[in-house]
Backbone as CSV, one residue per row, in Angstrom:
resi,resn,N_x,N_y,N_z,CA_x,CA_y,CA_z,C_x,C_y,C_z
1,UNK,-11.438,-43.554,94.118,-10.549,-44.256,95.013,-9.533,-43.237,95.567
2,UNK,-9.576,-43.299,97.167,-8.408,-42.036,97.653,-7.154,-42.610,97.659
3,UNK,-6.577,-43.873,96.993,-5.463,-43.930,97.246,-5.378,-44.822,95.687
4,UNK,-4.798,-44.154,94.407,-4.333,-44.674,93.260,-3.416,-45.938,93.480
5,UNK,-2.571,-46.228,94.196,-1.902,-47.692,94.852,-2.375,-48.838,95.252
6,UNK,-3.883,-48.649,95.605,-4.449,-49.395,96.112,-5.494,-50.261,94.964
7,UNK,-5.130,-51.421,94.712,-5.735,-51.686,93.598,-7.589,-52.569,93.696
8,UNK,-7.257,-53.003,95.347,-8.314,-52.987,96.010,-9.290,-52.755,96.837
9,UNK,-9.881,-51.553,96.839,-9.979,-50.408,97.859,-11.226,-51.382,98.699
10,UNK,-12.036,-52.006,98.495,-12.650,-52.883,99.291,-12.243,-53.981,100.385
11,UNK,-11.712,-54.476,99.634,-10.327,-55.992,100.314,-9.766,-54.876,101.195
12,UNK,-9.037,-53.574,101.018,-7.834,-52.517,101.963,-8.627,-52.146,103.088
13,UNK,-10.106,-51.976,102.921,-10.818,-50.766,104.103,-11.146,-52.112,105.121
14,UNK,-11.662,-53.901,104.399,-11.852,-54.166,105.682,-10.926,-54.906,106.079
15,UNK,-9.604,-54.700,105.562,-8.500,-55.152,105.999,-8.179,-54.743,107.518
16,UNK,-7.801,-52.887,106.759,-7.762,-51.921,107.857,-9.129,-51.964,108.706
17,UNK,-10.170,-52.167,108.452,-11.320,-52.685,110.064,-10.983,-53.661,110.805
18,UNK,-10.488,-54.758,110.155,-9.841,-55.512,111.478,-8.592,-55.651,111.614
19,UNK,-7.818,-54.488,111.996,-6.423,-54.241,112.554,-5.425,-54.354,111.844
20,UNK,-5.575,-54.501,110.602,-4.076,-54.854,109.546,-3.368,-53.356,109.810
21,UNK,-2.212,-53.292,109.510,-1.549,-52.107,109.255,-1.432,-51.459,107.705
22,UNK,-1.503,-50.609,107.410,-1.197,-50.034,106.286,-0.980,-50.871,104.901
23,UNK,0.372,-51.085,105.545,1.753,-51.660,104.659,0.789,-52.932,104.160
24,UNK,0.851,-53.938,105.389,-0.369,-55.092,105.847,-1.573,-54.909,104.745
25,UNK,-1.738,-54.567,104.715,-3.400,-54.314,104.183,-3.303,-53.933,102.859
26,UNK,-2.167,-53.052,102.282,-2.201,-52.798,100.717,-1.460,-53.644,100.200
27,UNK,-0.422,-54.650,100.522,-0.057,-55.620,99.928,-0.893,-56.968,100.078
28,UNK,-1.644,-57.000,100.776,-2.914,-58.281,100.724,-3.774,-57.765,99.619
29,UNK,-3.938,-56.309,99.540,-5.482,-56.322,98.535,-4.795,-56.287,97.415
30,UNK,-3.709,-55.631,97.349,-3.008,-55.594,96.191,-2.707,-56.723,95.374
31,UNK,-2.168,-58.041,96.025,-1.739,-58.980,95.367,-3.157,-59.947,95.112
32,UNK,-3.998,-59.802,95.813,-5.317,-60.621,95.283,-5.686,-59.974,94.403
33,UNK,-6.216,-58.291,94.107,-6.158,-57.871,92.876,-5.926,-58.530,91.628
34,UNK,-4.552,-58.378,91.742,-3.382,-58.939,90.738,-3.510,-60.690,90.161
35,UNK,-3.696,-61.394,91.195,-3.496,-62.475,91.180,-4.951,-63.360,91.466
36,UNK,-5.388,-62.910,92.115,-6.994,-63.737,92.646,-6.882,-64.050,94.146
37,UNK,-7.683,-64.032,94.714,-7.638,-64.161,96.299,-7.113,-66.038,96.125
38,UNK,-8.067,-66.619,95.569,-7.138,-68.728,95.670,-5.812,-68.814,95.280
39,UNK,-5.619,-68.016,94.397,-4.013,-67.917,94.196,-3.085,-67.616,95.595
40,UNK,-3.280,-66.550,95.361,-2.435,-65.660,96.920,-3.038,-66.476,98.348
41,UNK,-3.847,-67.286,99.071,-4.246,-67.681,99.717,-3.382,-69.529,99.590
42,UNK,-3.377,-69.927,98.131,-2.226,-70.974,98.102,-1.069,-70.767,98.709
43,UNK,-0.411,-69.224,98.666,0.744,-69.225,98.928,1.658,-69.371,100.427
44,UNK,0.095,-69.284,100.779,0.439,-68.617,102.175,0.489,-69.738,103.021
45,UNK,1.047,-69.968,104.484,1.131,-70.772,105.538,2.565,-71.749,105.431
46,UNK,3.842,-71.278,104.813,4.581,-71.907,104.274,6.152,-71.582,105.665
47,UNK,5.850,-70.327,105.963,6.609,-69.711,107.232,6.577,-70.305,108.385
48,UNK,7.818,-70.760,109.111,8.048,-71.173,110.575,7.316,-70.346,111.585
49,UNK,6.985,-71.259,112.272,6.578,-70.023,113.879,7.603,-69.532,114.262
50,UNK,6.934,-68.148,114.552,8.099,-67.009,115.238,8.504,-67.638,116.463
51,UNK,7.264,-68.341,117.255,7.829,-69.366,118.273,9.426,-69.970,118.331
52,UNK,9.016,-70.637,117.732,10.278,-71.824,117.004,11.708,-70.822,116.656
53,UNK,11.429,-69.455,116.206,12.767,-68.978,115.704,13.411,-68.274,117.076
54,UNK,14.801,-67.956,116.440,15.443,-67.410,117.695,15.627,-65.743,117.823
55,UNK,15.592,-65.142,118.492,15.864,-63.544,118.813,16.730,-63.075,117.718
56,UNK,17.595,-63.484,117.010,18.783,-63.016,116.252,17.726,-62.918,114.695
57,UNK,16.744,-64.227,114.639,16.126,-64.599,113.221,14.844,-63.516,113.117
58,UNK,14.511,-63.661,114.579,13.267,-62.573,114.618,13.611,-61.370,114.440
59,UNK,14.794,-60.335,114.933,15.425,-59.552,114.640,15.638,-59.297,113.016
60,UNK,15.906,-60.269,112.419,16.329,-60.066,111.220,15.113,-59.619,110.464
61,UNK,14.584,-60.551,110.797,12.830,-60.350,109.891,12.400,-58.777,110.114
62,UNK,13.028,-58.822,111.090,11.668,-57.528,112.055,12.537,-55.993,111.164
63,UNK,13.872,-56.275,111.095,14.701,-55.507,110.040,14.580,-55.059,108.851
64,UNK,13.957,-56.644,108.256,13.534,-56.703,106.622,12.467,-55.671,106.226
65,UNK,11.147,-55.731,107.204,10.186,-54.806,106.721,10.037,-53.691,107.356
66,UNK,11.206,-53.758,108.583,11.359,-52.009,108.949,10.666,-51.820,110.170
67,UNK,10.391,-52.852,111.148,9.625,-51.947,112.326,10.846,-51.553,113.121
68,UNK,10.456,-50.747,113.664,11.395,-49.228,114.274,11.314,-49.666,115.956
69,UNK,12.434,-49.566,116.360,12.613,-49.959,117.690,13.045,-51.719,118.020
70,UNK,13.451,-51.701,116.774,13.587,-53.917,117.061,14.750,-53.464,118.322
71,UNK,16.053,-52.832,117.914,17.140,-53.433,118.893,16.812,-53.533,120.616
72,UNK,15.856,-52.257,121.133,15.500,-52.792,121.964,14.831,-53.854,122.872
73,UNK,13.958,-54.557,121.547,12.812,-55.341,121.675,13.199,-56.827,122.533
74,UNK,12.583,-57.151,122.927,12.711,-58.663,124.094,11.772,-59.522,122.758
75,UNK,12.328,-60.989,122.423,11.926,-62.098,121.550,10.514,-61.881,121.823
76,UNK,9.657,-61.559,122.794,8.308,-61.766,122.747,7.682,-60.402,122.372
77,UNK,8.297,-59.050,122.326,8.383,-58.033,121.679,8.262,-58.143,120.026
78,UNK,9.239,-58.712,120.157,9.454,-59.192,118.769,8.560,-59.430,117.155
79,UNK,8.145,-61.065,118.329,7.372,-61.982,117.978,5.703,-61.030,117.938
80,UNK,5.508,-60.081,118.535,4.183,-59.242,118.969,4.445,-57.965,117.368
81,UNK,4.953,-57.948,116.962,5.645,-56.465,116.672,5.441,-57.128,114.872
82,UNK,6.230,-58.650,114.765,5.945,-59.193,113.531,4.342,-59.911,113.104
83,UNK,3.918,-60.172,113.603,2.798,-60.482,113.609,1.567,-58.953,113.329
84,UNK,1.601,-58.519,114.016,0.837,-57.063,114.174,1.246,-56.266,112.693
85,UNK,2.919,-55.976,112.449,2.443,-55.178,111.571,2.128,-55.356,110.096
């Protein structure tokens, strides 16, 4: 395995084949690893649409995990930028 972090190097490669990012992709294989894909798949769908939130909330989010360039970003920037990475 070329990356010791990666606890699911199968789940990570076809993550990364269909467009996940990095970050994206080793915390999905990682936590099914850990936990079981029905587990981690319960957890999920619990988040508001970025739709629905406002520029200040999307901002914040977009802060939390670090994409680079939010302050310039326009809400549909945003909303493109959280989703993607």
């Amino acid at each position: 395995m070329p990356n010791p972090s990666i606890k699911d190097e199968k789940r990570y490669k076809k993550l990364r084949d269909k467009g996940a990012s990095k970050e994206k992709a080793a915390r999905i294989a990682n936590a099914s690893a850990g936990e079981g894909r029905k587990t981690v798949s319960k957890r999920g769908g619990r988040s508001p649409s970025y739709d629905d939130m406002s520029k200040s909330e999307l901002y914040d989010r977009a802060k939390k995990v670090g994409i680079p360039g939010r302050s310039s970003m326009s809400k549909n920037d945003l909303i493109s930028a959280l989703r993607n990475h």
